[in-house]
N, C-alpha and C positions, 0 to 999 in steps of 0.2 A: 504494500500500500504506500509506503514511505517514497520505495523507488518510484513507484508510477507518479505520483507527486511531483517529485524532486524531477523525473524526466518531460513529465506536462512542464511544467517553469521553464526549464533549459529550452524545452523547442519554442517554447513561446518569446522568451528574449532570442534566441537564435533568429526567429521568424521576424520579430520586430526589427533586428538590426539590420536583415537585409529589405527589409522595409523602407528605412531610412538610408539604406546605402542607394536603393533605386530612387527617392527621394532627392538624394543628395547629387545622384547623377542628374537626373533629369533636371534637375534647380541649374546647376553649374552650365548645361548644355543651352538653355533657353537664357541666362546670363548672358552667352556666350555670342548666341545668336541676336540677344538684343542690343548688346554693344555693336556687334557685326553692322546690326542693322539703323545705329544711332550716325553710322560713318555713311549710309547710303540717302540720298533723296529717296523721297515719293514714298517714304513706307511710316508716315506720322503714327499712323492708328495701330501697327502693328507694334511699334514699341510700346505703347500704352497695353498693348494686352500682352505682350511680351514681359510687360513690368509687374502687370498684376499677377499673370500667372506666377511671375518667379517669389511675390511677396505673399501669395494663397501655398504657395509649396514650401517655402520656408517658415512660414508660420507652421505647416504641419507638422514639417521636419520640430522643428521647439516644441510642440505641444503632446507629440510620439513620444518623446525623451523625457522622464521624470525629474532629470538631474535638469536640463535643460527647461524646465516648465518650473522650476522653482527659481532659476535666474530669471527667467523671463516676467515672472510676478515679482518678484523684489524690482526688477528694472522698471517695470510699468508702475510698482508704488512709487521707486525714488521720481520718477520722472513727473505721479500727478502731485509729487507732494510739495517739487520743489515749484510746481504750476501753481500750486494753491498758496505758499510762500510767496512766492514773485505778485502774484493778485491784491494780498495784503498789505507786503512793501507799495507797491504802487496806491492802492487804495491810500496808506496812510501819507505818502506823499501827497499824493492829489489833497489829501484836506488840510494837511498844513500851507501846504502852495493858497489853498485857496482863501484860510483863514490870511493869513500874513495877505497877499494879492485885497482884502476887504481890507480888512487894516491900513492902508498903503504902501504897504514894504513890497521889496522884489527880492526874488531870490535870483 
């Protein structure tokens, strides 16, 4: 029972990593071709779907991988927190500008 366990897990990371390896090829190759194709005229719309495909396939690739889906949410928190910081600094600028700017002072 133990083995059959233990061999169910192995084939399933086995399976997932060639998962992410076909993943990772396919990302790379459409990268590839969408540079290819940033150096060509006449193919505007196909870099945009060139760009999304490669940003729907790397998002997958990150969200397949646990190690990888736990950096990816620490990245996404620092990123909306340092968003929701930056909003506040400006906010409290904005009303001291504004306070001082009634007052008559300039900054």
């Amino acid at each position: 029972m133990l083995i059959s366990g233990l061999f169910f897990d192995i084939s399933i990371l086995i399976l997932t990593a060639l998962l992410n390896l076909v993943f990772l090829v396919i990302n790379i190759y459409k990268v590839d071709l969408f540079l290819d194709n940033m150096n060509k005229k006449g193919h505007e719309h196909s870099n945009w779907i060139e760009a999304v495909f490669a940003l729907i396939v790397g998002f997958l690739i990150v969200i397949s991988v646990p190690q990888l889906k736990t950096y990816f949410d620490q990245l996404v928190g620092a990123i909306f927190a340092g968003i929701i910081l930056g909003l506040i600094v400006a906010i409290i600028i904005f009303v001291v500008w504004w306070i001082l700017n009634k007052e008559g002072y300039s900054l």
